[in-house]
C-alpha positions in Angstrom: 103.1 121.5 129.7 100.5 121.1 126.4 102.0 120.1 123.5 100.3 119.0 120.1 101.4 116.5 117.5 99.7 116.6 113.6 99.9 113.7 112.5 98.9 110.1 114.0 101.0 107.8 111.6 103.8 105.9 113.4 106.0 108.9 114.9 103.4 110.7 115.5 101.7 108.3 118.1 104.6 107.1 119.0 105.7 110.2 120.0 102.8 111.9 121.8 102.1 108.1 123.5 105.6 108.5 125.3 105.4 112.1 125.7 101.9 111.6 127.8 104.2 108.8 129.8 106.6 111.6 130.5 103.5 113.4 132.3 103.2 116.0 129.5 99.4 116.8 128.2 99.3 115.7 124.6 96.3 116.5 121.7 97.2 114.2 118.5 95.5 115.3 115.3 94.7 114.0 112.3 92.4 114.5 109.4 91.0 110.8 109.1 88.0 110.9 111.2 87.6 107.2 111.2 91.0 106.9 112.3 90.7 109.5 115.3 87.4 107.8 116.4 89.5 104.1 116.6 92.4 106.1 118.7 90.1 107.3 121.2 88.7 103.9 121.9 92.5 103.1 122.6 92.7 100.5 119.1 95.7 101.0 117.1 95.9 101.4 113.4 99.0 99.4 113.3 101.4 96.8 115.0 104.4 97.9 117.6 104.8 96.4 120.5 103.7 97.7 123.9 102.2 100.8 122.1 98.2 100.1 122.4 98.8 99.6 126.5 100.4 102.3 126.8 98.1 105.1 124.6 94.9 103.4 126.5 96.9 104.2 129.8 97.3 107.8 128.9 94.0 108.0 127.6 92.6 106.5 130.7 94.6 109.1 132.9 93.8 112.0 130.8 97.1 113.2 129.3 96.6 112.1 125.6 93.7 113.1 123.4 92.9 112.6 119.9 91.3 115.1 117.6 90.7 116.1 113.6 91.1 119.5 115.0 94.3 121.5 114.0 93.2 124.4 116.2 92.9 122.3 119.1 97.2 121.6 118.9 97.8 125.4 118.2 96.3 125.9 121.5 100.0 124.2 122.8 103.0 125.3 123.6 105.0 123.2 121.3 103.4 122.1 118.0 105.3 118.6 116.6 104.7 118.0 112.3 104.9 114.4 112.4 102.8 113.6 108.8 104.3 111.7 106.0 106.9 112.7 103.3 106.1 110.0 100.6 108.5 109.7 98.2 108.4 110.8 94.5 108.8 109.1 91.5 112.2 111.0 91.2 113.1 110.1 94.8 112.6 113.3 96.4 110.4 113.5 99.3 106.9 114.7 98.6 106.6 117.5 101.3 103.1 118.4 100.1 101.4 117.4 103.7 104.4 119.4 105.9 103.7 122.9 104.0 99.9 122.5 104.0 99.9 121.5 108.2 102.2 124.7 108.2 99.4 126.8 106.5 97.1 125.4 108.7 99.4 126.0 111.7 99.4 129.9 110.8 96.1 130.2 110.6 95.3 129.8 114.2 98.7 130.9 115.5 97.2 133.7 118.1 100.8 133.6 120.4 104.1 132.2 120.5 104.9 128.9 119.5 107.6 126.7 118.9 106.8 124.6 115.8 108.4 121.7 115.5 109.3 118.9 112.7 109.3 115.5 113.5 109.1 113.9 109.9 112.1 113.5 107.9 112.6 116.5 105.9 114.9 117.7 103.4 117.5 120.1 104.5 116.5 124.2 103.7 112.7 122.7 104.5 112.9 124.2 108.5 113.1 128.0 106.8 110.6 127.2 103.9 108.3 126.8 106.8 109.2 129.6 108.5 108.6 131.6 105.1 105.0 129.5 104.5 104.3 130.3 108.3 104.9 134.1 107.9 103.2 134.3 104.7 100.1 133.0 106.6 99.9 135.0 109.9 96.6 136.7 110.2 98.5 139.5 112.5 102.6 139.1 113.0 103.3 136.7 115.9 106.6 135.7 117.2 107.6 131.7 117.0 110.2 129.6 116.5 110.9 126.4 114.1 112.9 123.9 115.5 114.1 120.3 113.8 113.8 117.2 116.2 114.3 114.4 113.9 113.4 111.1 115.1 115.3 107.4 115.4 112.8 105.3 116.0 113.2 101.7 115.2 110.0 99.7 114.3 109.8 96.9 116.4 111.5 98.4 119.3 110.1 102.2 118.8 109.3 102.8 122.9 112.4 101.6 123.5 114.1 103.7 121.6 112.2 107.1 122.6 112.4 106.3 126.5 116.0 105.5 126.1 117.7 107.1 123.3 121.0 107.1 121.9 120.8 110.8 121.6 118.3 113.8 121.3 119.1 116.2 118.1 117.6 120.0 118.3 118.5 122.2 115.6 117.4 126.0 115.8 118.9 129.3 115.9 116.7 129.8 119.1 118.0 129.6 122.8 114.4 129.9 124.2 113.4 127.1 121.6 116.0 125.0 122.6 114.9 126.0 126.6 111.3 124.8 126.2 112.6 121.4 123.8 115.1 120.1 126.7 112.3 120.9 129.1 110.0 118.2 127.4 112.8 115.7 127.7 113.9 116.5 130.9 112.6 112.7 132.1 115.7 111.5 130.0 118.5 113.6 132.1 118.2 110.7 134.9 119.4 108.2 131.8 122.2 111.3 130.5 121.1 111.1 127.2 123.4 112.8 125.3 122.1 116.1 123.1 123.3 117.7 120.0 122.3 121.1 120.1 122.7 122.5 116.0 121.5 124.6 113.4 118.1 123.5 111.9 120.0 122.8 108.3 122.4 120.1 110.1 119.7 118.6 112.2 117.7 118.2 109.5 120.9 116.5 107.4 121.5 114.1 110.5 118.6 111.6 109.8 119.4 111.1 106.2 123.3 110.5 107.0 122.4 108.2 109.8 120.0 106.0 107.4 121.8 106.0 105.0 124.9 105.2 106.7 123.2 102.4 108.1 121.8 101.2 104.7 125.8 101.3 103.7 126.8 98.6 106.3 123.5 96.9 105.5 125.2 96.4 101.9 128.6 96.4 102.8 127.6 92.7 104.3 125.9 91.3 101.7 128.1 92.1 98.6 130.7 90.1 102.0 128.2 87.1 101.9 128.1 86.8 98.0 131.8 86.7 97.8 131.5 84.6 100.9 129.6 82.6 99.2 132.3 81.7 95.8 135.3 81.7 97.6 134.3 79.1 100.6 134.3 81.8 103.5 131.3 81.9 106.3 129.9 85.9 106.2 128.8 85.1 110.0 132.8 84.9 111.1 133.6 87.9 109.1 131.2 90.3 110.4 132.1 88.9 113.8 135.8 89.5 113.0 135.3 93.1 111.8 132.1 93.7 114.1 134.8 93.2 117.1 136.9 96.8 115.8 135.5 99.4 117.9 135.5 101.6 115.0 133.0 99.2 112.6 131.0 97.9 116.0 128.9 94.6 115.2 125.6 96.2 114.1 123.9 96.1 111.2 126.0 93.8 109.9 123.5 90.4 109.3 123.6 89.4 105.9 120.0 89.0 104.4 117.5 89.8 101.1 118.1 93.4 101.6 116.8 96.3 103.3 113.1 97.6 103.2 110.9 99.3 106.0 109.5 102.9 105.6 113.0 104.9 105.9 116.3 103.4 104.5 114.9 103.3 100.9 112.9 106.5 101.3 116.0 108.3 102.9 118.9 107.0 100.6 116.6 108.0 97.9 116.0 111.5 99.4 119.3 112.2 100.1 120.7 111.6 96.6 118.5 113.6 95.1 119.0 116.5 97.7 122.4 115.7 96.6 122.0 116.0 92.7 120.4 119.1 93.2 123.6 120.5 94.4 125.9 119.3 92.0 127.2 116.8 94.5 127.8 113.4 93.4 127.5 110.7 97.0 128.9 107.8 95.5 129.2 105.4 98.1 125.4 106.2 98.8 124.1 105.4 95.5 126.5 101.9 95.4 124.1 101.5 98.9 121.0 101.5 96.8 121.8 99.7 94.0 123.6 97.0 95.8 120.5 96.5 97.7 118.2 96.1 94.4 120.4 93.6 93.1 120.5 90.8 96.6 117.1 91.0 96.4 117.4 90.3 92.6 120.2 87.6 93.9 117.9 86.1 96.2 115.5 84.9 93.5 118.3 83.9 91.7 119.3 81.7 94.5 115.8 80.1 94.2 115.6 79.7 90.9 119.5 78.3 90.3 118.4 75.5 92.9 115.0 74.4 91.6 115.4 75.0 87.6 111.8 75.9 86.8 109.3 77.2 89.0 106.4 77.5 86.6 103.6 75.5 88.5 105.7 74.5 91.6 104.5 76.1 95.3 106.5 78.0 97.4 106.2 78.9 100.9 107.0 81.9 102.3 107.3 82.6 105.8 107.8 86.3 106.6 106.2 89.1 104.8 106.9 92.1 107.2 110.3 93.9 106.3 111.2 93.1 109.8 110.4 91.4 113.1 108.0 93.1 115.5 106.3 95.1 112.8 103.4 94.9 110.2 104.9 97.0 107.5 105.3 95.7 104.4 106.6 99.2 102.5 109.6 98.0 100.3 109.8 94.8 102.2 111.9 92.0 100.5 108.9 89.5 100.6 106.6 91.1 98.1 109.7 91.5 95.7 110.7 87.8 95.8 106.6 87.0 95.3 106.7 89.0 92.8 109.2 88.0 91.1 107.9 84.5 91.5 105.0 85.0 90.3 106.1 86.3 87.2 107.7 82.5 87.1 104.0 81.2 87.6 105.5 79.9 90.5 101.9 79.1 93.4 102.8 80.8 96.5 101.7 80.2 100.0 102.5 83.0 102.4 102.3 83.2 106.2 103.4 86.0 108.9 102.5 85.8 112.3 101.2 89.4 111.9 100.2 90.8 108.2 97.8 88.6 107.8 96.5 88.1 104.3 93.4 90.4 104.6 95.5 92.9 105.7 98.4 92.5 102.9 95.5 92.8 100.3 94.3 96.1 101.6 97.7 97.2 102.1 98.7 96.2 98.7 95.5 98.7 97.4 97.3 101.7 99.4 100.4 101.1 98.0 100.3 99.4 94.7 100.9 102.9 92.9 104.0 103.8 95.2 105.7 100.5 94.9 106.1 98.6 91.9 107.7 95.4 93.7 104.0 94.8 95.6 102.6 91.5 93.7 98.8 91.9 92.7 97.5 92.1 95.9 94.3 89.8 94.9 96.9 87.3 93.1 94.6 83.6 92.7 98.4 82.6 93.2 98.3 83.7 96.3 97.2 81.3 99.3 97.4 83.1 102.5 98.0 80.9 105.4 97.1 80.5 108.9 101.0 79.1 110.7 104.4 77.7 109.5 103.1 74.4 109.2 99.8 75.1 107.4 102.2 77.1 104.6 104.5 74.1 103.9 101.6 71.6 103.3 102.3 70.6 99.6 105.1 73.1 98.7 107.9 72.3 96.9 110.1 74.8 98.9 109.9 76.7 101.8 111.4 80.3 102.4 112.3 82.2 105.4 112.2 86.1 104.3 111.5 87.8 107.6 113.4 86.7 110.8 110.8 86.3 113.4 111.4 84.5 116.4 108.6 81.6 116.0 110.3 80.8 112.8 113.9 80.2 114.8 112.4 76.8 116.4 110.5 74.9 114.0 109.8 71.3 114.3 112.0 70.2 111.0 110.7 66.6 111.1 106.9 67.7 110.8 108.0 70.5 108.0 109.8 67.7 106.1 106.6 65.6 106.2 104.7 68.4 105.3 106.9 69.9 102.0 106.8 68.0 98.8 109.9 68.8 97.9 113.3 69.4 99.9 114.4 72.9 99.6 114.9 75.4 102.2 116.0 78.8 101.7 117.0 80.6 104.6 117.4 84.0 103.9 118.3 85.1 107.3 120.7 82.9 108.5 118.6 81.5 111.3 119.4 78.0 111.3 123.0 76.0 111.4 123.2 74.4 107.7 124.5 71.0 108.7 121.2 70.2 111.1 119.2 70.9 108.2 121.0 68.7 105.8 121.0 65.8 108.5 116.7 66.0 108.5 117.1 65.7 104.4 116.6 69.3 103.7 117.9 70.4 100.8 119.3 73.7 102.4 120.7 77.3 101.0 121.6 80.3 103.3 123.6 83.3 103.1 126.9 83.5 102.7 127.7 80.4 103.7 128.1 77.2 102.5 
């Protein structure tokens, strides 16, 4: 089977990269040119792990093909939307690219077609397309709009499409829903589990499963700040609720605060979807702004040790919202740089994968969607080349992002290296009295 995916952002290739390893043919499109051009030489416009192997295997054996050709994807079966849905200033997702790829997909529809969104869309959005679609049609043509929201984890993204928790189709169509469980008929051998539903409920399932998640994400940290006054260790209470199979243990690790591309995005989203129907999601909106503040807290926590920062150097080790991933959107580093900066605080920054270069050109494409992102061409700024070369001369060192090169660090050499004592582990990755034996002065997260 041909199928064709618009849209070669993250879920997009990720998605027709693991569809062409299920053996299906696959044409990605997208309008950058420059970026197509890269694809088809097998490079990869950002980081995940495993990804470039496998979309230079499928190029190699045919099955995957890039294009800037929309026409070329209507030729398929099945037509995936997978372009971004920015948010808006008010919160609302900015669904600008999703309706114009729908005009475009009318304009060469020339037979059935089952049409497809992948991006995170607010609910009522699968029959605005259908209206756009029809509005469109050079002669009337029968298709179908499905919603097959994705759950991919950055970091872990292949992972999570070869063996997923669950597959969600909404549409009113059984022949849609036919051709959909046809394209992931590799995962009955695994018995993936699929929730067949209207489009208006699949589309609602991303959002309550983000923003759920962002929930526990908080739930734990307002834990670890009363953790924190009242003498209690937040690793032992998440343990002791994580163990009741109704909570489970995930997503509950203290930390800065959420960032990444979709639980900010989506909690945002689905307040506002929720505003504009009178509905008031109260625990949702405690989610978001309970977030905001630990990261507020966090810099708190720096300045309350040190006093003032003004001309003092900190190192910061971490910069990507997570492990296994070079995006930065809404990551807790650049609001703690930020806000030190605004101290006059000298920073020196180091992950093992946004490297400065990068960070600075990223900062450019997102300076006017995130007010958090430090001047990306900051003099403040030192951008360093490992762990070690970031401590030379800093007064303090800080662990934002959890990556595994950070969980073994030779503490002797660090100590050497820091002028000052403090270390501020934000993710909980060492054991607080081994730091304080090599003369650190050392601050974690709900504990003490």
């Amino acid at each position: 089977m041909h199928i064709g995916i618009i849209g070669t952002g993250y879920v997009g290739l990720v998605t027709g990269a693991c569809f062409a390893e299920f053996g299906l043919f696959v044409t990605c499109v997208d309008k950058d040119e420059k970026k197509i051009k890269s694809l088809k030489k097998g490079l990869i416009p950002f980081y995940e792990p495993g990804l470039d192997e496998l979309v230079k295997r499928n190029i190699k054996q045919g099955r995957l093909k890039f294009t800037t050709k929309v026409a070329k994807a209507v030729e398929s079966l099945v037509i995936f939307i997978a372009v971004g849905t920015p948010r808006r200033g008010d919160g609302s997702a900015d669904m600008k690219y999703v309706e114009e790829v729908a005009r475009e997909i009318a304009r060469h529809l020339d037979g059935y077609k089952v049409i497809v969104t992948k991006s995170t869309v607010p609910v009522g959005t699968g029959e605005k397309l259908r209206e756009i679609i029809s509005k469109n049609l050079k002669e009337q043509i029968d298709f179908d709009i499905v919603s097959n929201p994705e759950f991919l984890r950055e970091g872990s993204a292949i992972e999570d499409f070869m063996r997923p928790n669950r597959v969600v189709i909404g549409t009113k169509s059984p022949q849609a829903v036919a051709i959909l469980k046809d394209l992931y008929k590799p995962l009955y051998l695994i018995e993936t589990p699929f929730v067949i539903t209207n489009i208006e409920t699949a589309e609602l399932v991303k959002y309550a499963s983000n923003s759920f998640l962002a929930t526990k994400i908080s739930f734990i940290n307002e834990m670890a700040v009363l953790c924190e006054n009242v003498g209690a260790d937040v690793h032992m209470v998440a343990k002791g609720m994580g163990l009741d199979q109704r909570i489970g243990s995930k997503f509950f690790h203290p930390g800065p605060g959420y960032g990444g591309s979709c639980l900010p995005k989506d909690t945002r989203a689905l307040l506002k979807m929720a505003e504009e129907h009178d509905v008031e999601l109260c625990i949702v909106d405690s989610a978001v702004r309970v977030n905001e503040r630990q990261k507020e807290y966090m810099v708190k926590k720096i300045k309350d040790a040190m006093g003032m920062l003004e001309g003092k150097t900190i190192a910061i080790l971490g910069l990507s919202f997570k492990p296994n991933t070079d995006d930065i959107r809404e990551a807790p580093s650049l609001y703690i740089i930020n806000s030190l900066l605004k101290e006059r605080a000298n920073i020196r920054a180091y992950d093992p994968v946004v490297k400065g270069r990068e960070l600075i050109a990223k900062g450019k494409e997102l300076t006017s969607k995130d007010s958090t992102l430090p001047a990306p061409s900051s003099k403040l700024i030192t951008y360093c080349k490992d762990p070690y070369d970031t401590a030379k001369g800093a007064d303090a060192i800080v662990i934002v992002t959890e990556w595994n090169e950070f969980r073994n660090l030779e503490l002797d050499r660090l100590r050497k290296l820091l002028k000052g004592p403090y270390f501020f582990d934000l993710r909980n990755i060492y054991e607080p009295q081994r730091l304080k034996e090599k003369g650190f002065k050392y601050f974690c997260v709900g504990r003490v």
